[in-house]
N, CA, C and O atoms as a Tripos MOL2 file, in Angstrom:
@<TRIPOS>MOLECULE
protein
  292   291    73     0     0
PROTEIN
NO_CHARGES

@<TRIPOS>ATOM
      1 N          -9.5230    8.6940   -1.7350 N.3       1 UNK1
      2 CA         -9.2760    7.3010   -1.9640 C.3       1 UNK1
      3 C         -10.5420    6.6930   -2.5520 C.2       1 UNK1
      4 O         -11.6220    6.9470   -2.0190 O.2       1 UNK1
      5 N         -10.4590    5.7710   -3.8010 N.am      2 UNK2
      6 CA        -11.2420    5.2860   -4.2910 C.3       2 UNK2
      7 C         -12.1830    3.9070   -3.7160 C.2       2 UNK2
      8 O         -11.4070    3.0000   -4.0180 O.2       2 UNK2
      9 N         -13.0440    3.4180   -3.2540 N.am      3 UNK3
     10 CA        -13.9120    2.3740   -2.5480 C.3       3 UNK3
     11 C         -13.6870    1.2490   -3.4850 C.2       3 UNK3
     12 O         -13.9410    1.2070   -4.6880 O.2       3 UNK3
     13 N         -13.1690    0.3520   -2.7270 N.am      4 UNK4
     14 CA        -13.1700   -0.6190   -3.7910 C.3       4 UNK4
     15 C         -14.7390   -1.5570   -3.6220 C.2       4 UNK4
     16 O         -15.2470   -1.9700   -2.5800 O.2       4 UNK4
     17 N         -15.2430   -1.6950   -5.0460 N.am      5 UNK5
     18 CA        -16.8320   -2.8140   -5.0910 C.3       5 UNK5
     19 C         -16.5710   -3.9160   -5.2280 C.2       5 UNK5
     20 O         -15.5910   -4.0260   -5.9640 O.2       5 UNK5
     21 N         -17.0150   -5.0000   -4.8330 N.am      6 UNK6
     22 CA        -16.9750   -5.9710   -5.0130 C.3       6 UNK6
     23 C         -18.0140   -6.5980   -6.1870 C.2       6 UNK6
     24 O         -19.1860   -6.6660   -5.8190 O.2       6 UNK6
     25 N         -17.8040   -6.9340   -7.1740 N.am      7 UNK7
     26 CA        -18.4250   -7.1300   -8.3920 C.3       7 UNK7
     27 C         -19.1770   -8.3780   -8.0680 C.2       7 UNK7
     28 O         -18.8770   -9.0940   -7.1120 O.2       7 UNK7
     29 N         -20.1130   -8.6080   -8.8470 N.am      8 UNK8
     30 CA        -21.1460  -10.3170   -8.7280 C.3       8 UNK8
     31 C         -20.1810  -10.9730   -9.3550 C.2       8 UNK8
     32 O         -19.7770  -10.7140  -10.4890 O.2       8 UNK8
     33 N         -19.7080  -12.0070   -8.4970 N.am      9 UNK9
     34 CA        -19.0570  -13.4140  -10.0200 C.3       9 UNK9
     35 C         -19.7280  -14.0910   -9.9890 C.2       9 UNK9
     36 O         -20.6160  -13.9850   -9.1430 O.2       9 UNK9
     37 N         -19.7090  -15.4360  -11.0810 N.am     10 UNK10
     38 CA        -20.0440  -16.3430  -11.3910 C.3      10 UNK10
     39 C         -20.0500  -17.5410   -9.7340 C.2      10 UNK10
     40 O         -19.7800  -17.1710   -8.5910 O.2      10 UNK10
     41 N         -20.3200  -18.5050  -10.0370 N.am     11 UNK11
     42 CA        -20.4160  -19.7250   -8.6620 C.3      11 UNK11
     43 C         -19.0250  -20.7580   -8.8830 C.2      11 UNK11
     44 O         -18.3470  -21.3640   -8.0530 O.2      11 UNK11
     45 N         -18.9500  -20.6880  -10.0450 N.am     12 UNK12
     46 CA        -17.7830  -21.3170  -10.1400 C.3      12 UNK12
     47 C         -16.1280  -20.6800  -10.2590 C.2      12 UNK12
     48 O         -15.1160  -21.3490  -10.4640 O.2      12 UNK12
     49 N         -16.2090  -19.3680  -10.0870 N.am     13 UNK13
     50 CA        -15.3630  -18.4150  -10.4160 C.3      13 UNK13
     51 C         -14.1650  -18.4470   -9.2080 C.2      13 UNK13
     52 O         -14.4680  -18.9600   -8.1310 O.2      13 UNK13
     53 N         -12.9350  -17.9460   -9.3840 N.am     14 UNK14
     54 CA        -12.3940  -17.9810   -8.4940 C.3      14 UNK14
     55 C         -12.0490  -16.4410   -7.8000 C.2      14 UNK14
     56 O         -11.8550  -15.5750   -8.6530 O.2      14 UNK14
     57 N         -11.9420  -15.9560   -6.2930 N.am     15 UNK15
     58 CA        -12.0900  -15.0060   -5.8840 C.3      15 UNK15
     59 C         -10.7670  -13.5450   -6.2460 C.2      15 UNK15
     60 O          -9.5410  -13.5210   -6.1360 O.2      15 UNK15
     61 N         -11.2290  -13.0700   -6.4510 N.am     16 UNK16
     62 CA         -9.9340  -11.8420   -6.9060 C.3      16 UNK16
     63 C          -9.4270  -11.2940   -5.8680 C.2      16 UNK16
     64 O          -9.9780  -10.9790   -4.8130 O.2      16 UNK16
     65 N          -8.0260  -11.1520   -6.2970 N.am     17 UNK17
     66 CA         -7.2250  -10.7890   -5.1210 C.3      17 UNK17
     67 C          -8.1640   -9.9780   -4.4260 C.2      17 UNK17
     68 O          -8.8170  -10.8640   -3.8750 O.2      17 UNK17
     69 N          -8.7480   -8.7710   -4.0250 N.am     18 UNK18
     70 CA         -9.0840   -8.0380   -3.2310 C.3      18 UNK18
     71 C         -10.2530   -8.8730   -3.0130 C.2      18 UNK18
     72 O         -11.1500   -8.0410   -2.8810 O.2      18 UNK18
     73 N         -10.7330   -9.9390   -2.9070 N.am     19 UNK19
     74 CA        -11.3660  -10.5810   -2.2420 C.3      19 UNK19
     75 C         -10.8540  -11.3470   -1.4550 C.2      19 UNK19
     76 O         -11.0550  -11.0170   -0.2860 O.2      19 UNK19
     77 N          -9.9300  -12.7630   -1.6710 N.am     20 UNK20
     78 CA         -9.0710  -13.1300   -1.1100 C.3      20 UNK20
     79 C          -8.4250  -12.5980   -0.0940 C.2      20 UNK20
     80 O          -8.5670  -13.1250    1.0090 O.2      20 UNK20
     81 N          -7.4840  -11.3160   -0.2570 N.am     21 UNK21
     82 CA         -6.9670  -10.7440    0.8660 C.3      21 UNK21
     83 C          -8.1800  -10.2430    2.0900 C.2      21 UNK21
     84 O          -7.9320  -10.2680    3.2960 O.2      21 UNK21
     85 N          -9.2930   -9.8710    1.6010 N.am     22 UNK22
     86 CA        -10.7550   -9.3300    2.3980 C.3      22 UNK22
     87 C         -10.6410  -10.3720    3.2480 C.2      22 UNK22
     88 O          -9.9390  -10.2820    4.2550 O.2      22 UNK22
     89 N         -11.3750  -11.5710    2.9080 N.am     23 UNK23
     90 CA        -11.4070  -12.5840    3.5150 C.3      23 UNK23
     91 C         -10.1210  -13.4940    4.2740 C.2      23 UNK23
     92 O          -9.8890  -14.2050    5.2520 O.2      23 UNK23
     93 N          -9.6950  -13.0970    3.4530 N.am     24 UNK24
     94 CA         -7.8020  -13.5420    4.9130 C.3      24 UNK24
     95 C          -8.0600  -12.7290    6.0240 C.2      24 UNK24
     96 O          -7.9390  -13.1610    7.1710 O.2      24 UNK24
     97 N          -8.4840  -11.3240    5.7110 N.am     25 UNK25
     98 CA         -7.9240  -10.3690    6.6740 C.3      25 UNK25
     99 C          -6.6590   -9.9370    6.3370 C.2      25 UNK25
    100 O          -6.0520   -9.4120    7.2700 O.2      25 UNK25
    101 N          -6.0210  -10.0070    5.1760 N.am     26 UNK26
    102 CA         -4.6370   -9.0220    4.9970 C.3      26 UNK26
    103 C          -4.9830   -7.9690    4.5450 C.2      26 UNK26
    104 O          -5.8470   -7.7720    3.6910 O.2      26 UNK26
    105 N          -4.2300   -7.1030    5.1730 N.am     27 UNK27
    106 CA         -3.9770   -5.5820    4.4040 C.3      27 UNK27
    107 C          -3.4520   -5.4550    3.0520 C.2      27 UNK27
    108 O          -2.9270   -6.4420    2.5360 O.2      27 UNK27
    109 N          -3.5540   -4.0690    2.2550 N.am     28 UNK28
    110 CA         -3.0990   -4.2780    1.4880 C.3      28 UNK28
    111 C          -3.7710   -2.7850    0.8170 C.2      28 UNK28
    112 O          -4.8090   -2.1920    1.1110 O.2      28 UNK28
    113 N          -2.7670   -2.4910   -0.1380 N.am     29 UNK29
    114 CA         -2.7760   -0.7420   -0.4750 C.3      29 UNK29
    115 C          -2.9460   -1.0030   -1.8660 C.2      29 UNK29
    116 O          -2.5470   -1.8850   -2.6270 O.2      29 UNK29
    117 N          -3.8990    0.3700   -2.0190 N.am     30 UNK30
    118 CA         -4.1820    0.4550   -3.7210 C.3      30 UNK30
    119 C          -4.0200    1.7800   -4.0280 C.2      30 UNK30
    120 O          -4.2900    2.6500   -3.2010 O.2      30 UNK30
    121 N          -3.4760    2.1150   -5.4860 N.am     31 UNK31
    122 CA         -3.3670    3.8340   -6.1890 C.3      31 UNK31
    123 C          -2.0680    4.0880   -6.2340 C.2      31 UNK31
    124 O          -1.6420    5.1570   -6.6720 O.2      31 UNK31
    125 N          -1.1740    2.9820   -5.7160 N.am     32 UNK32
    126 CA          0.2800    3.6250   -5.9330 C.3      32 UNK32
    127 C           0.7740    3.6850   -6.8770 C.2      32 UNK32
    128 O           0.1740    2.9070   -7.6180 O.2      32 UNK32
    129 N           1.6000    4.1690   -7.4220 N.am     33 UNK33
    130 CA          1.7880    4.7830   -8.9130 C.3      33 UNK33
    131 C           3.6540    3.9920   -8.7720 C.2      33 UNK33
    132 O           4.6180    4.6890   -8.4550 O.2      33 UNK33
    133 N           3.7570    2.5080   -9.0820 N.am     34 UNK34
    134 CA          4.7830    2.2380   -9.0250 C.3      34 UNK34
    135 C           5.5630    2.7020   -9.7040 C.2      34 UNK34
    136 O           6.6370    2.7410   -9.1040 O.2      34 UNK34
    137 N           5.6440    3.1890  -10.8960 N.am     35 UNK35
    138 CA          6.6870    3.6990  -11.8400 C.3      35 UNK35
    139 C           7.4050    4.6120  -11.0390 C.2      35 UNK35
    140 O           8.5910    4.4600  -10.7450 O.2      35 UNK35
    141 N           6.4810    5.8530  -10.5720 N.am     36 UNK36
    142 CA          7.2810    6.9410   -9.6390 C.3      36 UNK36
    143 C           7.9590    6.6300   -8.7360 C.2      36 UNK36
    144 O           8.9610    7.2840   -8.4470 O.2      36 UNK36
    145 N           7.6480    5.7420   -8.1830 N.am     37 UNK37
    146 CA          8.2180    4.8350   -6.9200 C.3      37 UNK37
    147 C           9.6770    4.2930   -7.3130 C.2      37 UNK37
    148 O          10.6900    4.6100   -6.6890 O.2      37 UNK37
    149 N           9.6580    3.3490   -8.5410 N.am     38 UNK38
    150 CA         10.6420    3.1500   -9.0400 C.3      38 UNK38
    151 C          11.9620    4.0650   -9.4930 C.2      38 UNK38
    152 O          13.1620    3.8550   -9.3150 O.2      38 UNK38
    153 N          11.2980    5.1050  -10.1160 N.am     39 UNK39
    154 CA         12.3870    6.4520  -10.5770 C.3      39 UNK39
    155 C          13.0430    6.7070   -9.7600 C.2      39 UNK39
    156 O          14.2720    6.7560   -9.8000 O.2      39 UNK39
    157 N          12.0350    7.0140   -8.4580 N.am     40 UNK40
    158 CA         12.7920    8.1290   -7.7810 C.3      40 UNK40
    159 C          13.1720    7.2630   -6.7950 C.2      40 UNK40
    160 O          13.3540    7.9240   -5.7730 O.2      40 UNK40
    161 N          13.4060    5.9440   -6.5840 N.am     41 UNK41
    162 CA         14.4620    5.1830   -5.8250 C.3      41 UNK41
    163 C          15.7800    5.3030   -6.5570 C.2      41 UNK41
    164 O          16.7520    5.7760   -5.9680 O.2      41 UNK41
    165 N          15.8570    4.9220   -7.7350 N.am     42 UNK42
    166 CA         16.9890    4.6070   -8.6610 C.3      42 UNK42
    167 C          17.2880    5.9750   -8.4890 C.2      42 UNK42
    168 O          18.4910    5.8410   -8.2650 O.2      42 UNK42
    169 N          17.0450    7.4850   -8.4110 N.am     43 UNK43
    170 CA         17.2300    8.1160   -8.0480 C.3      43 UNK43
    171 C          18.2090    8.8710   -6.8110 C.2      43 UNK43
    172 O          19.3020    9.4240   -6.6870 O.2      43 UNK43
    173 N          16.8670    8.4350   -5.9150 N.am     44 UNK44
    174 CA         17.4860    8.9480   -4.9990 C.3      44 UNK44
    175 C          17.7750    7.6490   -3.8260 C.2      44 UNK44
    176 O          18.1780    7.9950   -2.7150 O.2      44 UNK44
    177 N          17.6220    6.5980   -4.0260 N.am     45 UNK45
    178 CA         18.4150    5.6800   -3.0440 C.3      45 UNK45
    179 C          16.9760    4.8890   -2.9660 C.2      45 UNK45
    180 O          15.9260    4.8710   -3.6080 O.2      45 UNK45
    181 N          17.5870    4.1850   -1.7000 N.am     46 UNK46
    182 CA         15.9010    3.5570   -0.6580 C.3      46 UNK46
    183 C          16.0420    4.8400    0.3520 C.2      46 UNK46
    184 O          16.9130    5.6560    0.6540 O.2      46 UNK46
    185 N          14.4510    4.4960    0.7610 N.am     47 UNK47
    186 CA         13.5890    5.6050    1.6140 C.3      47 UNK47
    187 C          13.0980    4.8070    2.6590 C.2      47 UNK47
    188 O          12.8880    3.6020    2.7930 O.2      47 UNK47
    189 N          12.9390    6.0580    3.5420 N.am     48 UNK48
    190 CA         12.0540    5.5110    4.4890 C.3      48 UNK48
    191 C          10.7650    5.1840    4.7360 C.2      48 UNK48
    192 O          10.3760    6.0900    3.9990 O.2      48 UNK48
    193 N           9.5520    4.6030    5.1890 N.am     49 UNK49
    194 CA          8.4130    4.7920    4.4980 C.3      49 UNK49
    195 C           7.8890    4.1940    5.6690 C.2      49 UNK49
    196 O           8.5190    3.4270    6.3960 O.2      49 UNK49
    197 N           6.2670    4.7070    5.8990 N.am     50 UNK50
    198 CA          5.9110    4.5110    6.7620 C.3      50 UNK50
    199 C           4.0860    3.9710    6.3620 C.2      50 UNK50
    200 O           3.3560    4.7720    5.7780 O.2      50 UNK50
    201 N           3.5360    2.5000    6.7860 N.am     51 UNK51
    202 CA          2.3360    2.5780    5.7060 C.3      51 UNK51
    203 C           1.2880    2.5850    7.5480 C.2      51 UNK51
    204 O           1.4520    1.7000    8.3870 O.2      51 UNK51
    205 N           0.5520    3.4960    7.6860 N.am     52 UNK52
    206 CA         -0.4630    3.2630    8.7660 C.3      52 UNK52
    207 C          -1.7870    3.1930    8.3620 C.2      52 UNK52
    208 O          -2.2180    3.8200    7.3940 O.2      52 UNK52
    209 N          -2.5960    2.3000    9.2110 N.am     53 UNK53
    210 CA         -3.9330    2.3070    9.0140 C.3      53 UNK53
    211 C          -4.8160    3.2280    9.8910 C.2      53 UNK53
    212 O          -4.4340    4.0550   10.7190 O.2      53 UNK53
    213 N          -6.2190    2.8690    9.4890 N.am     54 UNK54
    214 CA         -7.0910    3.6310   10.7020 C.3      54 UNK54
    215 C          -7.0620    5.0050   10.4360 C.2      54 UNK54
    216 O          -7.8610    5.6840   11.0800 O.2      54 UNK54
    217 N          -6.3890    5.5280    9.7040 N.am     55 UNK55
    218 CA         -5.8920    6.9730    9.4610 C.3      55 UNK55
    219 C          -5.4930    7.3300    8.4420 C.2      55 UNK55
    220 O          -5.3850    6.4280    7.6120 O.2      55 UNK55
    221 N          -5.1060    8.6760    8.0080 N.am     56 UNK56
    222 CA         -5.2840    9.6250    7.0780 C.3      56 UNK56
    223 C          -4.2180   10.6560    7.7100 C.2      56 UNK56
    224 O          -4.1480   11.7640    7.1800 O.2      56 UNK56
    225 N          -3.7020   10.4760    8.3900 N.am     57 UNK57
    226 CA         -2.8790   11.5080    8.6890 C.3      57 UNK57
    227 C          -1.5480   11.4820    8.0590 C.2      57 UNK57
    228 O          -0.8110   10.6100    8.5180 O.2      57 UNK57
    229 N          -1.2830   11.8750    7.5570 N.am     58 UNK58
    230 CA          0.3040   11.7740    6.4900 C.3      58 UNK58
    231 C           1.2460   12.5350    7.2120 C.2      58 UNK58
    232 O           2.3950   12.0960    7.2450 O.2      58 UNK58
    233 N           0.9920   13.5780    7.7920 N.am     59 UNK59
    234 CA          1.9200   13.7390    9.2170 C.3      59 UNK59
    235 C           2.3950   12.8370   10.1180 C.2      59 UNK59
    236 O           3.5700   12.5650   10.3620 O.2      59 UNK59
    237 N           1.4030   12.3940   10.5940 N.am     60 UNK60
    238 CA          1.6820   11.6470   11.4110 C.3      60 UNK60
    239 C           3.0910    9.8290   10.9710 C.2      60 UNK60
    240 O           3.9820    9.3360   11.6630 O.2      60 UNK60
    241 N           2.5320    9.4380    9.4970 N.am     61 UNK61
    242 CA          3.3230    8.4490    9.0340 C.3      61 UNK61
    243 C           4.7320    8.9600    8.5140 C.2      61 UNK61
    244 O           5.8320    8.4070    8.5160 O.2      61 UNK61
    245 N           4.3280   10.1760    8.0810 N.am     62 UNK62
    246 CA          6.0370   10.9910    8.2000 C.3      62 UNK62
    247 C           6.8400   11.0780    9.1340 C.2      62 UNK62
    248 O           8.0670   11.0750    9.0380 O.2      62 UNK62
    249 N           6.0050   11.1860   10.3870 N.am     63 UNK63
    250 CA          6.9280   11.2460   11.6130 C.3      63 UNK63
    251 C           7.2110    9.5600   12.1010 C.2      63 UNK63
    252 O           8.2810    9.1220   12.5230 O.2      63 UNK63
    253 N           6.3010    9.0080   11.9630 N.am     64 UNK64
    254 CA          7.0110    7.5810   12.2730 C.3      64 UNK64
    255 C           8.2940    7.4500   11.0850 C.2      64 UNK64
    256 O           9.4900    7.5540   11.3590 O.2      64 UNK64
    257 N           7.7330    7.1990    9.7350 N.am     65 UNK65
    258 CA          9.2030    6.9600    9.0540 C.3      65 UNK65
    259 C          10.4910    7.6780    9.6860 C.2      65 UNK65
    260 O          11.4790    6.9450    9.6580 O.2      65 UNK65
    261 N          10.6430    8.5700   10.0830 N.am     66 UNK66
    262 CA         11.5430    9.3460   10.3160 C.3      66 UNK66
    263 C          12.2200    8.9130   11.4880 C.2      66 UNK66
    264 O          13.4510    8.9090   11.5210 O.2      66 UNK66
    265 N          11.4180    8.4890   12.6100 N.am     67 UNK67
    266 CA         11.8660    7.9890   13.9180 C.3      67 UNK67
    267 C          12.5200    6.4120   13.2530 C.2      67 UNK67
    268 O          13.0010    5.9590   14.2910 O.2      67 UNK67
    269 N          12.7120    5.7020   12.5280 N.am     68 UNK68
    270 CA         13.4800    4.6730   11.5870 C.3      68 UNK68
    271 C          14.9970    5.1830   11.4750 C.2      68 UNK68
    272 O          15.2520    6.2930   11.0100 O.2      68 UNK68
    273 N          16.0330    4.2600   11.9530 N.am     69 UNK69
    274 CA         17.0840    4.7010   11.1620 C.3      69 UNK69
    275 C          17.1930    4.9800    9.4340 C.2      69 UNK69
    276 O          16.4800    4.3060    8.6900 O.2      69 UNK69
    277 N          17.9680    5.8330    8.9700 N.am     70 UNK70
    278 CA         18.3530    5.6940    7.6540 C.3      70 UNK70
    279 C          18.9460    4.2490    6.9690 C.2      70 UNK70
    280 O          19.7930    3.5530    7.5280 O.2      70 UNK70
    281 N          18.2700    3.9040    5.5150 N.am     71 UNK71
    282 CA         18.4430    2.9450    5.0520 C.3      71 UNK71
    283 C          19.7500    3.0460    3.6500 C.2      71 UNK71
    284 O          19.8010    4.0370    2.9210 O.2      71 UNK71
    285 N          20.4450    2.1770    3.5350 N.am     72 UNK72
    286 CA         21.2920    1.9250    2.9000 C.3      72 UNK72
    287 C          21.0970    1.4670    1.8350 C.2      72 UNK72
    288 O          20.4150    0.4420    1.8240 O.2      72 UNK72
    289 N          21.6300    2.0470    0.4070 N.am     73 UNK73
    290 CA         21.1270    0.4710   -1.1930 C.3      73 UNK73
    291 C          20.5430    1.9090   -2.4190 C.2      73 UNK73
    292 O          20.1280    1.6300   -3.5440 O.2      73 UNK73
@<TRIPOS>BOND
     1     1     2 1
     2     2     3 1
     3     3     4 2
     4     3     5 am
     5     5     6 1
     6     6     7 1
     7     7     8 2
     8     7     9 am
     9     9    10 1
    10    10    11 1
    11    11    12 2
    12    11    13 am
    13    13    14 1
    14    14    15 1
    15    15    16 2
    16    15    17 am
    17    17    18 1
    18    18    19 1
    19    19    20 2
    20    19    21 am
    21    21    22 1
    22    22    23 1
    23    23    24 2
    24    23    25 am
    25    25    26 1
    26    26    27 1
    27    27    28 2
    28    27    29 am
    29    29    30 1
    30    30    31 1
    31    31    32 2
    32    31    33 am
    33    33    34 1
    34    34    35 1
    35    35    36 2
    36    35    37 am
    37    37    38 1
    38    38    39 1
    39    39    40 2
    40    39    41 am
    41    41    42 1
    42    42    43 1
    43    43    44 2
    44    43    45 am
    45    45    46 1
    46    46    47 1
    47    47    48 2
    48    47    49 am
    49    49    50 1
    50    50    51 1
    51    51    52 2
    52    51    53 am
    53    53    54 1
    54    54    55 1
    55    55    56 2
    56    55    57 am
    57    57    58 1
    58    58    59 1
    59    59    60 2
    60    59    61 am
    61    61    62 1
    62    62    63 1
    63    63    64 2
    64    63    65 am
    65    65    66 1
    66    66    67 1
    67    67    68 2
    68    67    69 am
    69    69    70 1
    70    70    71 1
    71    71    72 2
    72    71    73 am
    73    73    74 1
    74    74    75 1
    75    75    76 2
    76    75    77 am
    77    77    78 1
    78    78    79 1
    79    79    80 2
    80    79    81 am
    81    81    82 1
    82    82    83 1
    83    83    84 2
    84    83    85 am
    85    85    86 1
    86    86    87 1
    87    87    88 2
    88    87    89 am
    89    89    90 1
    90    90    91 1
    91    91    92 2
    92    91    93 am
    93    93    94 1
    94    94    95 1
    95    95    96 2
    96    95    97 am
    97    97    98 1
    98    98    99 1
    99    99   100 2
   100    99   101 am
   101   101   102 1
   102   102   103 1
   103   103   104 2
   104   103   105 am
   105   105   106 1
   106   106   107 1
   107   107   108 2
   108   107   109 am
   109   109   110 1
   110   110   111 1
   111   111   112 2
   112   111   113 am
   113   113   114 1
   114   114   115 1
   115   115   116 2
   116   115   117 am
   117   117   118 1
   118   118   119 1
   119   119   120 2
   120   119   121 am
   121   121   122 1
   122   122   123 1
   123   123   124 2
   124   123   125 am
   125   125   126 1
   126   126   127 1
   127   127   128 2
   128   127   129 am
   129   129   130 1
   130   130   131 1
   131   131   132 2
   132   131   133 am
   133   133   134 1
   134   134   135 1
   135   135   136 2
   136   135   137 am
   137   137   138 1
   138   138   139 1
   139   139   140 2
   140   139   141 am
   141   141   142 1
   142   142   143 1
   143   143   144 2
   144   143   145 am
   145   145   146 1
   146   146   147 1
   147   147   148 2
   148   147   149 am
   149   149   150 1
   150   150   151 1
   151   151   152 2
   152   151   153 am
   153   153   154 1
   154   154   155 1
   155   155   156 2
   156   155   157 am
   157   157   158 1
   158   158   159 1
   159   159   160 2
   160   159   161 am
   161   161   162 1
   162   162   163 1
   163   163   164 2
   164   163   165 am
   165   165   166 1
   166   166   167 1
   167   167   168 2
   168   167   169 am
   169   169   170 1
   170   170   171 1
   171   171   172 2
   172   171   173 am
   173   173   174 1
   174   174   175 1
   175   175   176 2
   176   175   177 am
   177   177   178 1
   178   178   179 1
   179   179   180 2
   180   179   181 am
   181   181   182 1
   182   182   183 1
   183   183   184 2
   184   183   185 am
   185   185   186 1
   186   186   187 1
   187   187   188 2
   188   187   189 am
   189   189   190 1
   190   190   191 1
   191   191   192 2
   192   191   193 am
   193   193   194 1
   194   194   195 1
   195   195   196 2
   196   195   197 am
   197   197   198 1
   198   198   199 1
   199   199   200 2
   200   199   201 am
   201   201   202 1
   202   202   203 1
   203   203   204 2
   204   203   205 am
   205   205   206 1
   206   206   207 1
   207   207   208 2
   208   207   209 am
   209   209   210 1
   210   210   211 1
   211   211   212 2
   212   211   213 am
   213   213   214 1
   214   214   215 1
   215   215   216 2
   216   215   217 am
   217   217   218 1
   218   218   219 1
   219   219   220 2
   220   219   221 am
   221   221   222 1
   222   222   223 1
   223   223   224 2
   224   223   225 am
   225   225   226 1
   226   226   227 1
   227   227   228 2
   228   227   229 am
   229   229   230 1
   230   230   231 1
   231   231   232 2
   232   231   233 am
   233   233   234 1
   234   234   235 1
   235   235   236 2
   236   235   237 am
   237   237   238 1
   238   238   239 1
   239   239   240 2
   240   239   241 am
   241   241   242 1
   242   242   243 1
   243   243   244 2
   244   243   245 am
   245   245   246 1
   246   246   247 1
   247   247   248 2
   248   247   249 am
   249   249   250 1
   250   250   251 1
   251   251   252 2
   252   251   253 am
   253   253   254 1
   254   254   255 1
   255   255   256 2
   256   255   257 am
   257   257   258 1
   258   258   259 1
   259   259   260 2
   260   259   261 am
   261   261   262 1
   262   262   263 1
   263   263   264 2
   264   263   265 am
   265   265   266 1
   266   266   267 1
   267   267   268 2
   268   267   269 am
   269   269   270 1
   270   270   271 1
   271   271   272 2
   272   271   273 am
   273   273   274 1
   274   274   275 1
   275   275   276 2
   276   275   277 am
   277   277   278 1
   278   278   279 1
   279   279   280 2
   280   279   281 am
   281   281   282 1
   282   282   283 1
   283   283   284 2
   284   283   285 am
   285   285   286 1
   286   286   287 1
   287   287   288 2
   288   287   289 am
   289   289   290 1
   290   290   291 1
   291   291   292 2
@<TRIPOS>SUBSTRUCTURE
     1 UNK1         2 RESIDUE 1 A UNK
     2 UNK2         6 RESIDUE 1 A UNK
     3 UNK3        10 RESIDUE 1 A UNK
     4 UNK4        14 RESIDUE 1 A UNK
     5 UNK5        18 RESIDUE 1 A UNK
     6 UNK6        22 RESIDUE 1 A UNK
     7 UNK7        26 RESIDUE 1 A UNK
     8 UNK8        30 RESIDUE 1 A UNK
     9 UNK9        34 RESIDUE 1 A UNK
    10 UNK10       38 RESIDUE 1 A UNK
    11 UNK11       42 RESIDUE 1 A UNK
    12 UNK12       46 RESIDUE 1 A UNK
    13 UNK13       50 RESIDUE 1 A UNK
    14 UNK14       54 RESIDUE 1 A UNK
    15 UNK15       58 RESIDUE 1 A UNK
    16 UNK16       62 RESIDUE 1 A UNK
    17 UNK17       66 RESIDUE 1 A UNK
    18 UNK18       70 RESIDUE 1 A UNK
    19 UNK19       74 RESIDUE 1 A UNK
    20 UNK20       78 RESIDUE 1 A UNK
    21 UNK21       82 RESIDUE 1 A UNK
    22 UNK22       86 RESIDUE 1 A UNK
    23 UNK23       90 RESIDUE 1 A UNK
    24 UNK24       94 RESIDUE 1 A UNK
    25 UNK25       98 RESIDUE 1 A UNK
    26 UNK26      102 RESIDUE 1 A UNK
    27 UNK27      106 RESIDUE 1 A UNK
    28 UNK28      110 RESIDUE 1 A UNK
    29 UNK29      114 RESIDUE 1 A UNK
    30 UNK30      118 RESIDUE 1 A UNK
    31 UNK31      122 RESIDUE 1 A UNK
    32 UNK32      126 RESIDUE 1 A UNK
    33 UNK33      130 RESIDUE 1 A UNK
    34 UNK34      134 RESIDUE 1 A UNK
    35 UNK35      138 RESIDUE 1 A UNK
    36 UNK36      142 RESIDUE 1 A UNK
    37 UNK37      146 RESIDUE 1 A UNK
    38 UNK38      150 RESIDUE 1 A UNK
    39 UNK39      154 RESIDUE 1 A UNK
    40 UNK40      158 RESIDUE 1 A UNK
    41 UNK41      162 RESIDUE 1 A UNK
    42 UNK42      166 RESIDUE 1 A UNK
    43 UNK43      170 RESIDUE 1 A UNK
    44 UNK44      174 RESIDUE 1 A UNK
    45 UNK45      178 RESIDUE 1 A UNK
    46 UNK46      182 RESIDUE 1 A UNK
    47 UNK47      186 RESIDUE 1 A UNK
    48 UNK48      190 RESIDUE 1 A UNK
    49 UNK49      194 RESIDUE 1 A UNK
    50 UNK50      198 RESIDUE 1 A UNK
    51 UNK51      202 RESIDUE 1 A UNK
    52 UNK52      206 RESIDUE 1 A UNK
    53 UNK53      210 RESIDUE 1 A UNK
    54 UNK54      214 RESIDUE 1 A UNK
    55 UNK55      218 RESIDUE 1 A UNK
    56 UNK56      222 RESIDUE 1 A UNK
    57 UNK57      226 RESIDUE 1 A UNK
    58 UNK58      230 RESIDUE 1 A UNK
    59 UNK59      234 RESIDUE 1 A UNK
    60 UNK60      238 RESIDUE 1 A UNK
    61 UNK61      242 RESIDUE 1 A UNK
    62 UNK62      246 RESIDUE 1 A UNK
    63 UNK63      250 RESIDUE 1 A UNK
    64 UNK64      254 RESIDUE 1 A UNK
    65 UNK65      258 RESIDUE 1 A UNK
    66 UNK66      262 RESIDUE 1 A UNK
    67 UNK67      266 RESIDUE 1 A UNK
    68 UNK68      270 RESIDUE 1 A UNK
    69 UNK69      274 RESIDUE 1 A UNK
    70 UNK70      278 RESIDUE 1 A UNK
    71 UNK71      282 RESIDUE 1 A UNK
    72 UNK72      286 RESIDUE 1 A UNK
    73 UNK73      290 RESIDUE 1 A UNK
């Protein structure tokens, strides 16, 4: 996963999303490759999906999605 920097702005500048959300305190995911995302819904339906923090374990968010009923659409 790539680190996101926080660049110098200007004083009068306004803050970029990944600053904004920093400073809210919202979460929020970067590197997803929406197109694929898109295909392979139209594809293959909606999915289940599981987004966790604190962690790196992709096992582990597989097994939560899964404990989810199946979704419909």
């Amino acid at each position: 996963m790539e680190e996101n920097v926080r660049p110098i702005m200007a004083p009068r500048s306004r803050p970029s999303l990944f600053d904004f959300a920093l400073d809210d305190e919202r979460p929020g995911i970067a590197g997803v490759d929406t197109r694929m995302l898109t295909i392979k819904t139209r594809v293959t339906g909606a999915m289940r999906a599981c987004l966790i923090t604190d962690s790196d374990d992709g096992d582990e968010a597989v097994h939560q999605a899964r404990q989810h009923p199946r979704l419909s659409g």
